[in-house]
VEXVEX-906679 format. One record per residue: chain; x, y, z of N, C-alpha, C, CB in turn; residue number from 0. Coordinates in Angstrom, 3 decimals. Glycine has a CB too. Layout:
   cadena         nu         nv         nw        cau        cav        caw         cu         cv         cw        cbu        cbv        cbw   num
        A          X          Y          Z          X          Y          Z          X          Y          Z          X          Y          Z   NUM
...
***
This chain:
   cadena         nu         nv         nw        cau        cav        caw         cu         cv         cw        cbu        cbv        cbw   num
        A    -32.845     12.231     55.272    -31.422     12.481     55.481    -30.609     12.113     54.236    -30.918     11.690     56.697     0
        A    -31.191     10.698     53.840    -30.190     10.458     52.809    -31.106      9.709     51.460    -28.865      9.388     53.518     1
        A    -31.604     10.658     50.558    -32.781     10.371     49.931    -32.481      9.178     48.532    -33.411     11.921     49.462     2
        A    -31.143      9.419     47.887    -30.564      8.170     47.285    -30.494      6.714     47.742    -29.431      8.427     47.137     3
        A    -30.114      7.159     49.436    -30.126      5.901     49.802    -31.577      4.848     49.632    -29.698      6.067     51.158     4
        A    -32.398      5.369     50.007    -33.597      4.677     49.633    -33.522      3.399     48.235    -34.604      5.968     49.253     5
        A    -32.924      3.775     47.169    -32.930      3.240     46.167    -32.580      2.008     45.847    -32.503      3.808     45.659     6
        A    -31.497      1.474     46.866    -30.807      0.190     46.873    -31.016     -0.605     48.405    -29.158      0.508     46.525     7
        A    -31.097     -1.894     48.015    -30.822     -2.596     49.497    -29.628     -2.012     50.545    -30.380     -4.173     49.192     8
        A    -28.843     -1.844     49.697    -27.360     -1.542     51.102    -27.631     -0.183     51.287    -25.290     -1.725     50.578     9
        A    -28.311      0.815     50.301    -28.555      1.888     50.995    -29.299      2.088     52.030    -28.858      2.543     50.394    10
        A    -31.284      1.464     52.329    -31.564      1.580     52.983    -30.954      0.653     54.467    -32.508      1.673     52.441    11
        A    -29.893     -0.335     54.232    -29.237     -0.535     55.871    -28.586      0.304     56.458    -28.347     -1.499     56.088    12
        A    -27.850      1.186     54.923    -27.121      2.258     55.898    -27.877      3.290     56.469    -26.067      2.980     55.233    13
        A    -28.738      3.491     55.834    -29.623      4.499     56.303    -30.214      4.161     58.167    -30.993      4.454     55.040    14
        A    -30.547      3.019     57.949    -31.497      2.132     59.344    -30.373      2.063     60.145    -32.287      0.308     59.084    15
        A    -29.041      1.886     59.925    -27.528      1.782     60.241    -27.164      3.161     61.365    -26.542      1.900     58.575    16
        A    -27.843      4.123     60.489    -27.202      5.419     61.063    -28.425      6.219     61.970    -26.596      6.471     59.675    17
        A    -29.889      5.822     61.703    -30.861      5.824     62.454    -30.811      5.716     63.602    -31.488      5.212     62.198    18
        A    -30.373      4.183     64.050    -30.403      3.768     64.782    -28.970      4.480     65.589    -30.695      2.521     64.427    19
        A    -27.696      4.343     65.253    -27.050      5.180     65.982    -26.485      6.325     66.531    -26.769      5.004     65.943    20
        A    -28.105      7.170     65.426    -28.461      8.699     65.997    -29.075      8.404     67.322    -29.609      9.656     64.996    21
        A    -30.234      7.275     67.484    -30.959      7.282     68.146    -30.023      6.885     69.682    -32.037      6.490     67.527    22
        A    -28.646      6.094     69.686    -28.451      5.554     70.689    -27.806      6.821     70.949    -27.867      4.214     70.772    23
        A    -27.265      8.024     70.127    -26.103      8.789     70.784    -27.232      9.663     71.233    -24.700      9.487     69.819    24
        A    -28.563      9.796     70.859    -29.403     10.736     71.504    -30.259     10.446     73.034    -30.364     10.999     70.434    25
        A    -29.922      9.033     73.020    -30.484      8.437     74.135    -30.242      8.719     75.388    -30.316      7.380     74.100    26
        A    -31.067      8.619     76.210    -30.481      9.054     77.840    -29.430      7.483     78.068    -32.267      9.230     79.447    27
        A    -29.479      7.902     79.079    -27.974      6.725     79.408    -28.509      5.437     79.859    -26.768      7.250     80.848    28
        A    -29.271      5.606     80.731    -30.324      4.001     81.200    -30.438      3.179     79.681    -32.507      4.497     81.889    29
        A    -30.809      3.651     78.714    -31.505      3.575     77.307    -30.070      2.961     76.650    -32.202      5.308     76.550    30
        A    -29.024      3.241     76.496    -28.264      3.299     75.408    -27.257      2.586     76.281    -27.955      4.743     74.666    31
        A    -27.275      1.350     76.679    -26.157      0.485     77.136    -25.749     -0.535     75.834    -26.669     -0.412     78.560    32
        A    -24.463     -1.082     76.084    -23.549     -1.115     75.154    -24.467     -3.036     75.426    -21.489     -0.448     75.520    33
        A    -25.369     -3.698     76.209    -25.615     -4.945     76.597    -27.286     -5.239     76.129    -25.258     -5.049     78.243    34
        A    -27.921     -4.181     75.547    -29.325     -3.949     75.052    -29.310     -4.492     73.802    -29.805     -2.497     75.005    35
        A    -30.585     -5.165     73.835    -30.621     -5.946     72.482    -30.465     -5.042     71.388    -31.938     -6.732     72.253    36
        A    -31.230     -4.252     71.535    -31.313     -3.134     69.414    -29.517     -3.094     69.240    -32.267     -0.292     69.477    37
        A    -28.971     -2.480     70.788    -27.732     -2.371     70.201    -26.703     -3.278     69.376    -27.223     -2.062     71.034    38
        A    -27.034     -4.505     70.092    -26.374     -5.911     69.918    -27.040     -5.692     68.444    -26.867     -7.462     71.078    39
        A    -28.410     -5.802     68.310    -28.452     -6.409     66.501    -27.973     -5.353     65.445    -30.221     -6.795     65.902    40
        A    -28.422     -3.820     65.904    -27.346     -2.998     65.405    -26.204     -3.283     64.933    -27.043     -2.341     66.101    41
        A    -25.452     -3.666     65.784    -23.953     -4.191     65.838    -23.600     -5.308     64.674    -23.684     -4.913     67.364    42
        A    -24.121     -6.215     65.411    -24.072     -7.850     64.829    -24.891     -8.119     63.401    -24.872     -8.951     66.058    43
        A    -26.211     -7.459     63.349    -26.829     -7.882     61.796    -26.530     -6.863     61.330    -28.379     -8.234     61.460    44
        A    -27.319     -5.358     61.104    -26.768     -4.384     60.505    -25.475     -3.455     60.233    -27.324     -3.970     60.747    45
        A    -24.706     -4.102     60.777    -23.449     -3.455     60.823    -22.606     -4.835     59.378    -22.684     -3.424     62.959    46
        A    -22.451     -5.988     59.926    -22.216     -6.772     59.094    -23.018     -7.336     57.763    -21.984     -7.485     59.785    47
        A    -24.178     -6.961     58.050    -25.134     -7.252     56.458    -24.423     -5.902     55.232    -27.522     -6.802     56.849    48
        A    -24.088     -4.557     56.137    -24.003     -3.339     55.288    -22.303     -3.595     54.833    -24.424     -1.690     56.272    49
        A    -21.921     -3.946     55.603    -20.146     -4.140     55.501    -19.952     -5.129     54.242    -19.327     -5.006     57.124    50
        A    -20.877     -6.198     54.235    -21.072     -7.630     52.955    -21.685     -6.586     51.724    -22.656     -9.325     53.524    51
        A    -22.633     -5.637     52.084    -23.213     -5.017     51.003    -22.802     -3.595     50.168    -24.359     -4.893     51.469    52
        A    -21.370     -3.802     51.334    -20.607     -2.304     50.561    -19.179     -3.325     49.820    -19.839     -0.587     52.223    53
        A    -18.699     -4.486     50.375    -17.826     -5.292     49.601    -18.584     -5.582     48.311    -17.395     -6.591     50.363    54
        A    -19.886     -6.128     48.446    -20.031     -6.768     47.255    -20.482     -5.335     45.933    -21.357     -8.106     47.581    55
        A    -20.720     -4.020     46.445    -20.842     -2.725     45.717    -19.450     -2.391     45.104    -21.343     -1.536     46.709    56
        A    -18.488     -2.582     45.922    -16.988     -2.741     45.688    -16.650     -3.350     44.342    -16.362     -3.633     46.782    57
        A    -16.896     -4.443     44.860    -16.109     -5.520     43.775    -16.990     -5.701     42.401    -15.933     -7.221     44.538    58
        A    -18.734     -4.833     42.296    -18.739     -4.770     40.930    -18.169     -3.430     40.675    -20.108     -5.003     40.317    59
        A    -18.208     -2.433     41.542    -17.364     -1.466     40.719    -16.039     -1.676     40.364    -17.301     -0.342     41.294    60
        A    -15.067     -2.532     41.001    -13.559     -2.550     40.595    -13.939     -3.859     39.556    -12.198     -2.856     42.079    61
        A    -14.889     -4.618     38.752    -14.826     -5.366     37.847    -15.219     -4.630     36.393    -15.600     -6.450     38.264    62
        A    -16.451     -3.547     36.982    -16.718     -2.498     35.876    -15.453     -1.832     35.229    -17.587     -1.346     36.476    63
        A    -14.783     -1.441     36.161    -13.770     -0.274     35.882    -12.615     -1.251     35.194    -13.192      0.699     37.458    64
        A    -12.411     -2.602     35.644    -11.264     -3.241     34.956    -11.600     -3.431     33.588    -10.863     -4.549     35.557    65
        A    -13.062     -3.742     33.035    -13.319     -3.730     31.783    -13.368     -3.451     31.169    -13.639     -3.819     31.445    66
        A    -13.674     -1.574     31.876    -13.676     -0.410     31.098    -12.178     -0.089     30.567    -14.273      0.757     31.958    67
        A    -11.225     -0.282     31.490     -9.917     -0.021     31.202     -9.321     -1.075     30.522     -9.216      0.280     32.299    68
        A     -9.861     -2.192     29.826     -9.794     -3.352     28.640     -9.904     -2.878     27.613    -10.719     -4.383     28.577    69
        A    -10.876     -2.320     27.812    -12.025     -1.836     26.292    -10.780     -0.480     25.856    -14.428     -0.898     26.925    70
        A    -10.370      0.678     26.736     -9.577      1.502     26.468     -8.361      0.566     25.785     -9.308      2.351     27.702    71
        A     -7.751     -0.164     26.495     -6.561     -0.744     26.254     -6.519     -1.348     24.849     -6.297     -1.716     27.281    72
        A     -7.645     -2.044     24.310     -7.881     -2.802     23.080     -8.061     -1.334     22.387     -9.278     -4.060     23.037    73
        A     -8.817     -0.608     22.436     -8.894      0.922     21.713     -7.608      1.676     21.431     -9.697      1.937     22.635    74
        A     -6.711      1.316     22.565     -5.200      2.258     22.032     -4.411      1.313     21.313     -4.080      2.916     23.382    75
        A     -4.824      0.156     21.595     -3.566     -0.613     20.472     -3.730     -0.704     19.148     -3.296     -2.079     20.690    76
        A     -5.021     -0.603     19.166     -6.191     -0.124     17.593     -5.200      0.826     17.226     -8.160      0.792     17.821    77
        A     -5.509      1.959     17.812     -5.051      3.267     17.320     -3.479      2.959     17.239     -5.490      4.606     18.366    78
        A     -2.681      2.268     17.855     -1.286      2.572     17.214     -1.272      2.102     16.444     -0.189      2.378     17.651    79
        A     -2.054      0.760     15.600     -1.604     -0.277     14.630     -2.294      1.031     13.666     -2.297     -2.216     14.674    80
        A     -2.965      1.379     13.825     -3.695      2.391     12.834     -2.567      3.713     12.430     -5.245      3.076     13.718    81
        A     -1.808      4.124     13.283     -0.956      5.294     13.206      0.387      4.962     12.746     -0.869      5.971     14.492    82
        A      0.613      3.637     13.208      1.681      3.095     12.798      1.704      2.408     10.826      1.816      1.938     14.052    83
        A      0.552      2.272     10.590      0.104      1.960      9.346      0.272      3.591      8.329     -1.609      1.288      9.585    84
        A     -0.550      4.365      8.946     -0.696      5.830      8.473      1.090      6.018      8.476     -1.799      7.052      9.744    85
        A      1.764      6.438      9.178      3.186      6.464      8.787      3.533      5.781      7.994      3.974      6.271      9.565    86
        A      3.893      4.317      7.839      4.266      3.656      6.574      3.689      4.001      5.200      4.006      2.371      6.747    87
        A      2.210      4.329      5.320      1.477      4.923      3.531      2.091      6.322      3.849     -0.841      5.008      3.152    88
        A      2.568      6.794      4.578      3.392      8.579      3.994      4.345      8.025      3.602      3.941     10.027      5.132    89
        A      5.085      8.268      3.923      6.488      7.863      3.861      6.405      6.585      2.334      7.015      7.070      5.717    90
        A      5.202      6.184      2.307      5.474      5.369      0.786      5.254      6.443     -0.111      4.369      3.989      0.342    91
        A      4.123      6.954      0.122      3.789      7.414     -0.685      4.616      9.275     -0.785      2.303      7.078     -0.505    92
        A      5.391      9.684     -0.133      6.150     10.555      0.106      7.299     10.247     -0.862      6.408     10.628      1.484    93
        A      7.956      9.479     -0.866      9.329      9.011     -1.415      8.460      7.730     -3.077     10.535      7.831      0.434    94
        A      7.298      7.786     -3.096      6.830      7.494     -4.455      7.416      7.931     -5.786      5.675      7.920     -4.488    95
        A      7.325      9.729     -5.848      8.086     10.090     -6.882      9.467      9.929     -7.046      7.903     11.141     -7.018    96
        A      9.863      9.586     -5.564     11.823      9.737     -5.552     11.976      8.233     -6.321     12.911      9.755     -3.398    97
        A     11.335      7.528     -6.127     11.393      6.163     -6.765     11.296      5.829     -8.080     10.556      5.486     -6.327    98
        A     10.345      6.816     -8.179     10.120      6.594     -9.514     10.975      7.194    -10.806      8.895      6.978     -9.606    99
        A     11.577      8.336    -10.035     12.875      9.181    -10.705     13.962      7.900    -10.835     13.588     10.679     -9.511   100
        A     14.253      7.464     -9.297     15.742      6.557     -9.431     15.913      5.753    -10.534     15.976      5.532     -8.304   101
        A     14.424      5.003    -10.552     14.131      4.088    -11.759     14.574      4.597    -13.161     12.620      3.844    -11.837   102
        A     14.083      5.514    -13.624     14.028      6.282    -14.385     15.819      6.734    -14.603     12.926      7.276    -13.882   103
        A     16.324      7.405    -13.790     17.558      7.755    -14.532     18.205      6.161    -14.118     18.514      9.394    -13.898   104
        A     17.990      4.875    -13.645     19.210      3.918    -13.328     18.664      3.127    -15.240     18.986      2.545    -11.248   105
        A     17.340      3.171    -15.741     17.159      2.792    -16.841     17.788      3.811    -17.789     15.853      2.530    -16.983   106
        A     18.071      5.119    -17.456     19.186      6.184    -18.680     20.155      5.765    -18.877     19.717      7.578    -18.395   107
        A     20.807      5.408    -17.212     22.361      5.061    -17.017     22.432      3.873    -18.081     22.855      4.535    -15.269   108
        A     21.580      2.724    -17.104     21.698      1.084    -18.119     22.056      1.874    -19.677     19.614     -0.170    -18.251   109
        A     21.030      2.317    -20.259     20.718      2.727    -21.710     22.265      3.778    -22.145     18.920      3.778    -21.737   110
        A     22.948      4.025    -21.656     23.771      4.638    -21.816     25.252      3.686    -21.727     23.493      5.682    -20.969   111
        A     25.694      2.912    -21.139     26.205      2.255    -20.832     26.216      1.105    -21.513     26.023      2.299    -19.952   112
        A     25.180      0.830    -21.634     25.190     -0.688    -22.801     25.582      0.205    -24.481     22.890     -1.777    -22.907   113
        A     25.699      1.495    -24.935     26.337      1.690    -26.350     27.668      2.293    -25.872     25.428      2.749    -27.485   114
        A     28.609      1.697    -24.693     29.714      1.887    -24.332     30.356      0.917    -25.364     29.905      1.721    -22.873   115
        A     31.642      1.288    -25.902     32.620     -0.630    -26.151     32.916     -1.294    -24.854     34.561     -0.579    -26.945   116
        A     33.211     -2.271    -24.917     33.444     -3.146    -24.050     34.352     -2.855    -23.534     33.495     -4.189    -24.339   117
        A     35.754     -2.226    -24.283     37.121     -1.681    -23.718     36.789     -0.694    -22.974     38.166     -1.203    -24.691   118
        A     36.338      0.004    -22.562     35.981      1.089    -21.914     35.510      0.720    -20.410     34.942      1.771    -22.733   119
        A     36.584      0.700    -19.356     36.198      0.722    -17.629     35.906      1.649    -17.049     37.061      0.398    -16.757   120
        A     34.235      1.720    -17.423     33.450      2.365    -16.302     33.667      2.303    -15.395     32.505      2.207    -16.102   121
        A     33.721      1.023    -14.460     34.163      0.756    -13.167     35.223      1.587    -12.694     34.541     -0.521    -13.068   122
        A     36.483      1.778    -13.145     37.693      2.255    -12.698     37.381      3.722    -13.341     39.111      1.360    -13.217   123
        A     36.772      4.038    -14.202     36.457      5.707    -14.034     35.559      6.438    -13.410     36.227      6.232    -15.017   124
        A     34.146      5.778    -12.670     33.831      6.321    -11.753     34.750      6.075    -10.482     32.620      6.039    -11.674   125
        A     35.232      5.429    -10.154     36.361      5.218     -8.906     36.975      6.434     -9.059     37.536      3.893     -8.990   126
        A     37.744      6.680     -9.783     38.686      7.848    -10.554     37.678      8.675    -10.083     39.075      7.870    -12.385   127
        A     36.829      8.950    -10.439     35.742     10.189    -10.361     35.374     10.787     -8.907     34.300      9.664    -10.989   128
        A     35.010      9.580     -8.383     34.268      9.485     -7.366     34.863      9.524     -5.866     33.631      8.408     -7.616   129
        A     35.659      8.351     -6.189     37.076      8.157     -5.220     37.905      9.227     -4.733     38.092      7.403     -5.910   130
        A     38.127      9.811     -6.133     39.403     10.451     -6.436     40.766      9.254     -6.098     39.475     11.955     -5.393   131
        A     40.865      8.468     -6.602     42.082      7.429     -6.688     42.031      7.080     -8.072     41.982      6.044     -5.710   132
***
């Protein structure tokens, strides 16, 4: 009937589990009182040994699965520190040449500015310029 089941302890109770209460629903009626021993241990051992042996099937699968979903969780925070890194080297390295220009003409400006005379307010003529005031 149930050929997996064979493989594990809680399988073969369920199996002996459901055997047995093919056998009582097939039973004539003298046979299958609710006060007969098979039924009682039916009841009382195999019913509660399989119930302990499907909790404890339970609770390693919901400990598997919490670990598994650890292992994911440590894996995506990987990946953002990783993506979040990858953005910062673009963006450096994107705006690299713009940097290297600014440099470049703020050392023209300096160089231009220092064979100014001293009488001469830059300050108040870019204002003038720039401002327009």
């Amino acid at each position: 009937m149930l050929p997996a089941s064979t493989l594990t302890p809680s399988g073969r109770q369920i199996k002996k589990y459901i055997e047995q209460m093919t056998y009582f629903a097939n039973a004539p009626d003298d046979q299958s009182l609710a006060n007969s021993t098979a039924y009682v241990w039916v009841l009382q051992v195999i019913a509660n040994d399989g119930y302990d042996a499907l909790n404890t099937a339970i609770e390693v699968f919901v400990e598997y699965n919490l670990n598994e979903l650890k292992a994911i969780e440590t894996l995506h925070i990987i990946l953002l520190a990783l993506s979040i890194m990858t953005i910062v080297v673009f963006f450096i390295m994107m705006y690299r040449p713009y940097i290297k220009l600014l440099h470049q003409d703020t050392r023209a400006i300096a160089g231009m500015l220092s064979q100014l005379p001293a009488e001469v307010d830059v300050e108040g003529h870019v204002k003038e310029i720039v401002l327009g005031m």
